[in-house]
N, C-alpha and C positions, 0 to 999 in steps of 0.2 A: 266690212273688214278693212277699209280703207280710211276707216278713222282710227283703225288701230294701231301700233306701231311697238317693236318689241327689243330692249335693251340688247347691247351683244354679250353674247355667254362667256359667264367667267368661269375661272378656272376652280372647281368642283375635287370636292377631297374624294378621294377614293373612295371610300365606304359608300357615297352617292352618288356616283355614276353607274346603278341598276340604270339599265333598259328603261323602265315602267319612269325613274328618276329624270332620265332623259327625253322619256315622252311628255313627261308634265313641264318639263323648262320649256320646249317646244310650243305646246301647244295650249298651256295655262302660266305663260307667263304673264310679269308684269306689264299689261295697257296702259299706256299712256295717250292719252285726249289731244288732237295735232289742233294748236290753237287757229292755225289758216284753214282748216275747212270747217269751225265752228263760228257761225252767225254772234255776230254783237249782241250780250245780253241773253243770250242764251247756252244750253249747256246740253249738249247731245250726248245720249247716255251709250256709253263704248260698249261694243258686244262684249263678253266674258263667259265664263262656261261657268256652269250653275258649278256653287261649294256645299250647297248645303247636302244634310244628309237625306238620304231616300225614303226616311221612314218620319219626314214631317208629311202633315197631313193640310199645311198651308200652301203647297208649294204650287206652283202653276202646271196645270195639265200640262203645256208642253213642253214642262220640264221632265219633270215625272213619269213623260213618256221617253224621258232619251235615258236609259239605263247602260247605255257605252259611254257618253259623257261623264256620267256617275261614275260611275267605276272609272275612268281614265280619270276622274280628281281624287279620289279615295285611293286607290293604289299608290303613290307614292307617299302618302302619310302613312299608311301599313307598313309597306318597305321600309320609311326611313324608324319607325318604330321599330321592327326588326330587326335593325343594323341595331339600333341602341342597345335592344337588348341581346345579342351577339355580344357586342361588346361588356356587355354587362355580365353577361355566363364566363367568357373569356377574360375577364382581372379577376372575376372571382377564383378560378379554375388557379390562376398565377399565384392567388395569395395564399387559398390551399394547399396551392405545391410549396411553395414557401414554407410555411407553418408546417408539413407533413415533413423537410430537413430537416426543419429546425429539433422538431420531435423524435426525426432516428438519429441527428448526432447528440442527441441529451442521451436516449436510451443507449449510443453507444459510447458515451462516456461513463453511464454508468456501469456497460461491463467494464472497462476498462480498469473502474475504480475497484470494482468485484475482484477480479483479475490480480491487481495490485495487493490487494488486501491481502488473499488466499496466499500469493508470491510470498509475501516478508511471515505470513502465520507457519507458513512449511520452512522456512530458515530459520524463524525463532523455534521450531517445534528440531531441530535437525542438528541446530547448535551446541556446542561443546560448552556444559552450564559451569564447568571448572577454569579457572585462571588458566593460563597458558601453563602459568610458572610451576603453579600444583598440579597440573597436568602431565601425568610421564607420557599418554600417548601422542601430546602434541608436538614430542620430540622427532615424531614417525613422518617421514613426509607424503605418505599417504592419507593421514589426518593432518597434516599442514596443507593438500593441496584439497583435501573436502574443504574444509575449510573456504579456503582461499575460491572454492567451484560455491558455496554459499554466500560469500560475501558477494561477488559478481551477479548473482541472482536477486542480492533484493539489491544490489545498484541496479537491475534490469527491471527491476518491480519499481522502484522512483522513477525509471525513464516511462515505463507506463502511467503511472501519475499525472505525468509532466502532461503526455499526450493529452489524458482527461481533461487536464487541468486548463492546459489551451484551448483546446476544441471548446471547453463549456464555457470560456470568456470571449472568445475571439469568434465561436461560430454562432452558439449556442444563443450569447446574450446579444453582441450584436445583429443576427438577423431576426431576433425577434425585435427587438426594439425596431426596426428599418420595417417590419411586417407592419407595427401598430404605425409608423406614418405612413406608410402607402395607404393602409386601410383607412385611415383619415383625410389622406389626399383622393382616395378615388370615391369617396363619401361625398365630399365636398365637390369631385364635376359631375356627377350625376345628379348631385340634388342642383346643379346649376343647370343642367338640359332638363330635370322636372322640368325650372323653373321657368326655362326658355320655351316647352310644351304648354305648360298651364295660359301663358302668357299667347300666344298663337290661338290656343282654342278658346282663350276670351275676349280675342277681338273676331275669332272666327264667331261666337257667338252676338256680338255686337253686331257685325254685319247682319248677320241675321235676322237680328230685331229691326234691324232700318232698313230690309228687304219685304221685312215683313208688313212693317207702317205701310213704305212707298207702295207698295200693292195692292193693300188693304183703301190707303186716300185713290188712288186713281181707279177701283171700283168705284168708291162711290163718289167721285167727282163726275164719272160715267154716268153712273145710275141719275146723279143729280142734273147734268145735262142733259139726259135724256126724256127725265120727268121734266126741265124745263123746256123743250123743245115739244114735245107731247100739248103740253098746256097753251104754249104760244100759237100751237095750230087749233088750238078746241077753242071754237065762237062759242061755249057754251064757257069759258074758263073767265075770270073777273080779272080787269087789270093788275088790282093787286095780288092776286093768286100767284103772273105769270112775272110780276116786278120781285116779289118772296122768291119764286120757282130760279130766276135768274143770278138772286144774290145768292140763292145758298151755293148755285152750280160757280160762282165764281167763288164762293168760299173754297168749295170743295177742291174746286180748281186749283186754288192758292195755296192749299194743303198739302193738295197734291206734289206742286212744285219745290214747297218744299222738304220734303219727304224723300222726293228727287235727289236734291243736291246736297240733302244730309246722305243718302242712301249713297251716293258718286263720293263723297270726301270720306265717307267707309268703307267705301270699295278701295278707295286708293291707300288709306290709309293701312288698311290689312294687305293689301298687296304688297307695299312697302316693309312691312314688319315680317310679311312671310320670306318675302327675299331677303330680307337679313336675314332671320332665321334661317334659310338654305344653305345662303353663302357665303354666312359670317357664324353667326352664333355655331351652327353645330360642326362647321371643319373645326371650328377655333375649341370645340368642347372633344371634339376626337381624338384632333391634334395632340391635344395633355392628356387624356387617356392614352392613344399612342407612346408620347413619352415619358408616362410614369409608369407604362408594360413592360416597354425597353429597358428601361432603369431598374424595374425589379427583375426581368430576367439578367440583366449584367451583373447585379450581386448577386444573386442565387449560383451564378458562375462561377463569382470569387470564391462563394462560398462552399463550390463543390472543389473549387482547388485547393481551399485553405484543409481538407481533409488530408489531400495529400503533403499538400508542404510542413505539416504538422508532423507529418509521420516522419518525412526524410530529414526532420530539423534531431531528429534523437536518433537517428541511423547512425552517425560518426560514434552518438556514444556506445548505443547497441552493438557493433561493431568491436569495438573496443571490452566492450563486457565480454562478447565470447573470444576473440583473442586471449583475454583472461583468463579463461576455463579452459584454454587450447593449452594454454602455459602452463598451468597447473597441472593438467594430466601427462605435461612432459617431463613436466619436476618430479615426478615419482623415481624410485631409486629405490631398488629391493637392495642391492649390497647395503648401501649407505644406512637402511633400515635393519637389516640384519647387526650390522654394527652397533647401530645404538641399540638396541636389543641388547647384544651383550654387555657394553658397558654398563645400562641400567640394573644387570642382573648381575653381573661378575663379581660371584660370590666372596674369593679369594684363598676359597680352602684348600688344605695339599689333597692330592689325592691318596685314596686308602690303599692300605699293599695289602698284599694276596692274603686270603684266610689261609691259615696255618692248619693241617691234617692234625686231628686229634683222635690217638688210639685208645679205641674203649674196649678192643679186647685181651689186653693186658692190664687188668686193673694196677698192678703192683708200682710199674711203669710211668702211671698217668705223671706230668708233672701238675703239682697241686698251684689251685688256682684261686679267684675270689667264691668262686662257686664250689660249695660241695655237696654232697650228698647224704643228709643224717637218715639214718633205720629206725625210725619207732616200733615200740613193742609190737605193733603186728605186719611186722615186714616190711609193709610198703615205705618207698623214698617220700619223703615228705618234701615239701616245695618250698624253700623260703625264699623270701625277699622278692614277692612273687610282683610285689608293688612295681620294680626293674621290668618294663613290659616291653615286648618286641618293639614297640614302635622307640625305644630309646635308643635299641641296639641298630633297627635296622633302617638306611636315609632314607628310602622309601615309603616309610609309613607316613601313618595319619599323623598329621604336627595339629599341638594343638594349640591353643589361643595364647600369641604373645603377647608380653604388657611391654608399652612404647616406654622408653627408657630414657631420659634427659639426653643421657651418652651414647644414644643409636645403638647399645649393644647389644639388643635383641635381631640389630641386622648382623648378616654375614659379615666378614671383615672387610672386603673392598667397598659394601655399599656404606658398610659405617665410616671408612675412611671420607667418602664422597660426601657422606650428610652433613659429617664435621666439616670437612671443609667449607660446605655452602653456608653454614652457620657460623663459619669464622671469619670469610671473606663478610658477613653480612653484620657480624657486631664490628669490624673492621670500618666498615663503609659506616653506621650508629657510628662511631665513637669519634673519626673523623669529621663528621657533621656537626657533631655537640661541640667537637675542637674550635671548628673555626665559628660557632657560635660565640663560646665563651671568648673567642679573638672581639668577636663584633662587639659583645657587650663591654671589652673592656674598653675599645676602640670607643663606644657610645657616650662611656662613664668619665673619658680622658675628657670629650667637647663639651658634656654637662658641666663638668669642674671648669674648664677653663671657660666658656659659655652657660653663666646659669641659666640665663634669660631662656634656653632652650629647652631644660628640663631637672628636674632633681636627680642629683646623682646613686640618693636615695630609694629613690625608685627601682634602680637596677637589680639592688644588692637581692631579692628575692629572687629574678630570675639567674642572677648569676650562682647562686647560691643553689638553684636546684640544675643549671647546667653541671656544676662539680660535681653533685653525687650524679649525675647520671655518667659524669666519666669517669669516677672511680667502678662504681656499677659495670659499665662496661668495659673497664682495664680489667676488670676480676672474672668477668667473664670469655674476656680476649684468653685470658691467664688456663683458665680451667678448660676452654676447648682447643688452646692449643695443647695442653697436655694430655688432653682424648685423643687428641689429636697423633701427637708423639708415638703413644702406647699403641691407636692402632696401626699405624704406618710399619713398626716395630713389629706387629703378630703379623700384619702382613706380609712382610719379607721376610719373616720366620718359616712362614708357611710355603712359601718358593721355594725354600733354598731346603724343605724336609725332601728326604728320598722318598722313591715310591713306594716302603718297604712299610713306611710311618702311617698309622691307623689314625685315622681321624674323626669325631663326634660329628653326627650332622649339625648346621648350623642353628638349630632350636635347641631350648633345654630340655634337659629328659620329660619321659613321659612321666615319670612318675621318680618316688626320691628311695632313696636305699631304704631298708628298713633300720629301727634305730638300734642303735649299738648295745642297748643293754640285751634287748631280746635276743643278737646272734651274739651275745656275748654268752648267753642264760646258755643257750641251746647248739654252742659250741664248745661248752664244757662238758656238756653229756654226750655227744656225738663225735666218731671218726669222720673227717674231713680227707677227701680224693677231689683232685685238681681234676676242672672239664675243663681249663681254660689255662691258656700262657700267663704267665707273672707277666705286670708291666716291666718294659724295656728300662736302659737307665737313662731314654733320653725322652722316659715319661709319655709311652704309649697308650696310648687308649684299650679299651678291654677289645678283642678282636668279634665279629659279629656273630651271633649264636645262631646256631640251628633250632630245629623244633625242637630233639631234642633235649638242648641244652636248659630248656626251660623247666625239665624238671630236678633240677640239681638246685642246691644249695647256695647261696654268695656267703664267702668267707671274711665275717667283717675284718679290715685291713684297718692298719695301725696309721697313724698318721706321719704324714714326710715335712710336716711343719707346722707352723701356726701364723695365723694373721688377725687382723685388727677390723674392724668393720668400720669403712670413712664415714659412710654414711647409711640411712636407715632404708631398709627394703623389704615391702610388703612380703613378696614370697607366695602370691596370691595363686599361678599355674601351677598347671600339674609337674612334680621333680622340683621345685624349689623350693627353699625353707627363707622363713622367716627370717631378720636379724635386726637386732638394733644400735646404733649408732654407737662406737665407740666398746663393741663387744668383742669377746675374746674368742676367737674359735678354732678348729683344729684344721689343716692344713689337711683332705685328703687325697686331694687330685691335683695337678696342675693346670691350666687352662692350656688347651691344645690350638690352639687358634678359635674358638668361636666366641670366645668374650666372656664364657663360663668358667667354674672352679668351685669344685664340690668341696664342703664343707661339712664338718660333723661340731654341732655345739655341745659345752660343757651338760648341759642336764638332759643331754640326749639327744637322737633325731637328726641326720643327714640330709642332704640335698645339693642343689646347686643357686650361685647366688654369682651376679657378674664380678668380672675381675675387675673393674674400674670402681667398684663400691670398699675394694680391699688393701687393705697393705701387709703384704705377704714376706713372712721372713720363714726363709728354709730350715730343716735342722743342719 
């Protein structure tokens, strides 16, 4: 042991400082050969504790027999194999966790984006499919503030988007991409500690072979000394026997030595390569395992925080969205809504005065009316003009299918007054637009003429030419609903200013039309007529509203209070209206009580009602 001598200990990476690690630096470190107690020319071979393994079957009995020496060289090659692969269960375990992120913020973007989808499917599914403008309920601001609680909704379905949309660029694709180089970077030090193993156990098996020689030559350099020492003493042996006996034992000799000192500059040599390998190669390959661990647990951090700063980056506006829906549900307003309510519906009509007491048991008495009562031959009253049906007489009935009218006067008077208007403010706004169009083209036609280089003056005269008719077009329409216009404004304040005493038609046309004049004309020349009902007033009352009764009496065809002109042509298509056509002559028999009607009887027979804006009505 005194020709051995042992480097001082350096400083050792964590991972190799095991006990078992610490016994092999100790006790199998590197020997070095002290050149002062080795003889000139010679080379004295340093103790060292066997490397090889226990299951050759060359090795020297008394090695063979030390099985704690075995094992004290074997155990820290186990050990540091065990560290490696620790460390090797341990990056994998990190890139796993990695990659198992990276896979629940995909999966939770894609609720997110589910989420978003469903959000904007129930607000388009919730939405109001009509224009505001053609919309009367959008006037309500209970459907102005749904509304305004759905718009804030899919703005709240985009800020979910947004989140997706983050998370799957920011989390999603960068820390997979950061997984595939770690997993390439921890590829690459492990196939380098292979490489730094493979390299150890093949000079650990080189020693071995030049343990093996030197063992194998100094047998038989033995053997061969001993045969020549045998022979040198046998008087029976021939000189050349023991001259052969001598040279081969110095061959063997020579073989031996150098078997030796190949065997010593392999032993050094692997001792050398092993202590690098200890205290260089494998801190130096931990080391960057160490800091590519650290480094992928420091993003896997960012990247548990970037879940949250995603969220809080859309919190201002999230925030903001239900502020929005906080607003809206305080914007409701029942008066405000009741009010437009009424406007939209304020019909305009007077209201009706009290039904008049009618005596039926004094026939003599009755004053006679439009209705009477003819006797046919077998007694019974016969029913005419049975067409006249309760629902004409009475405002509560069934109304039945209006036809939309140019001049709104299938509405009540104030809404018709309101539609004209909106239609006259709006060919007002047309006609001004076409104005200062036809300004621009002449404006255009002035820099063409004095610049022709600009454009043909030429050119203009079509568009200017169809701006004119479209403003004559729209003067003639200005013209005609302002005078809808006029006439309802006029029924309307007619209608305030009747007492409440004044009977008024509900605002549809009858159910049904008088019958025609030749038939109560036939069948009031053979019949006595008794009044169920009041004569119209002289300020041109309506018939007063029947009882059940009254249904079974007679209408007394009535004479007409004037004639008028038909302006223009009118289907007549509902039930109570008659036909007419443009420029026809007809008989004056009702006057229009405010709803925009006025019964008429034409020359080859057949009453009805037909609007008063279609007519031009002269009194007798």
């Amino acid at each position: 042991m005194d020709l051995i001598s042992y480097p001082e200990a350096e400083f050792l990476h964590p991972l190799l400082t095991d006990r078992s690690v610490q016994n092999y630096i100790t006790q199998n470190a590197r020997p070095t050969i002290c050149p002062c107690s080795t003889p000139a020319g010679s080379l004295r071979v340093p103790f060292h504790r066997p490397l090889e393994s226990p299951l050759s079957a060359e090795f020297p009995r008394a090695v063979q027999d030390a099985p704690e020496q075995r094992a004290t060289f074997q155990e820290p090659r186990r050990e540091t194999e065990d560290q490696f692969e620790v460390l090797e269960r341990h990056t994998q375990w990190g890139l796993d966790l990695l990659d198992r992120y990276v896979k629940f913020v995909k999966e939770r973007t894609e609720v997110e984006q589910a989420y978003a989808k469903q959000l904007r499917s129930l607000v388009k599914k919730y939405m109001p499919k009509r224009p505001a403008k053609d919309d009367p309920e959008s006037k309500f601001s209970q459907q102005q503030s749904f509304v305004q609680i759905l718009q804030e909704v899919n703005d709240f379905a985009g800020q979910r988007e947004l989140v997706a949309e983050n998370l799957s660029v920011r989390v999603c694709l960068e820390l997979a991409k950061y997984s595939q180089e770690m997993k390439q970077e921890r590829k690459m030090h492990f196939q380098e500690g292979r490489r730094a193993q493979q390299q150890l156990e093949s000079g650990f098996k080189q020693l071995e072979n030049s343990k093996r020689k030197f063992e194998r030559d100094c047998r038989e350099a033995e053997k061969a000394a001993q045969t020549a020492e045998r022979l040198d003493q046998d008087i029976n042996a021939t000189k050349a026997d023991v001259e052969k006996a001598k040279q081969q034992a110095h061959l063997r000799s020579h073989m031996a030595e150098e078997s030796k000192n190949e065997y010593a500059a392999q032993l050094q040599r692997f001792n050398r390569d092993q202590s690098h390998f200890y205290f260089s190669q494998m801190p130096q390959i931990f080391d960057k395992l160490q800091d590519m661990d650290e480094r992928r647990a420091t993003h896997l951090g960012a990247g548990y925080g970037l879940l949250s700063e995603t969220e809080l980056e859309v919190v201002p506006i999230i925030a903001k969205c239900l502020e929005g829906m906080k607003v809206a549900a305080d914007a409701v307003n029942a008066k405000n809504d009741s009010q437009v309510l009424i406007e939209l519906h304020k019909s305009g009509f007077a209201r009706p005065g009290d039904v008049e007491f009618e005596d039926f048991s004094q026939p003599m008495n009755r004053v006679p009316s439009d209705s009477s009562l003819g006797t046919p031959s077998d007694g019974r009253p016969e029913l005419r003009g049975a067409s006249r049906s309760r629902a004409k007489r009475w405002p509560f009935g069934k109304k039945n299918k209006t036809v939309v009218t140019e001049d709104f006067s299938h509405l009540p008077p104030e809404q018709q007054r309101k539609r004209l208007q909106q239609q006259l403010e709006e060919r007002n706004r047309e006609l001004q637009k076409e104005m200062d169009q036809r300004e621009a083209l002449k404006k255009m036609k002035d820099v063409y003429e004095k610049t022709p280089q600009m454009g043909d003056p030429a050119s203009l005269e079509p568009r200017i030419t169809e701006t004119l008719n479209n403003i004559e077009r729209l003067k003639l329409e200005v013209q005609k609903y302002e005078a809808w216009l006029a006439e309802a404004e006029s029924r309307v304040l007619s209608n305030r200013g009747d007492t409440l005493g004044r009977h008024t038609r509900p605002p549809d046309p009858p159910a049904s039309a008088p019958p025609d004049s030749s038939s109560n004309s036939n069948n009031g020349s053979q019949e006595n007529k008794e009044s169920s009902e009041e004569p119209p007033s002289e300020e041109g009352q309506d018939a007063p509203i029947y009882t059940e009764f009254d249904e079974e009496f007679e209408e007394e065809p009535a004479s007409p209070i004037g004639h008028c002109v038909a302006i223009y042509h009118f289907e007549g298509s509902s039930e109570g209206t008659i036909s007419m056509a443009e420029g026809e002559d007809l008989s004056l028999m009702e006057e229009d009580k405010g709803d925009g009607w006025t019964r008429v009887r034409r020359k080859q027979g057949g009453e009805g009602y037909v609007p008063t804006s279609y007519l031009r009505v002269m009194l007798n």
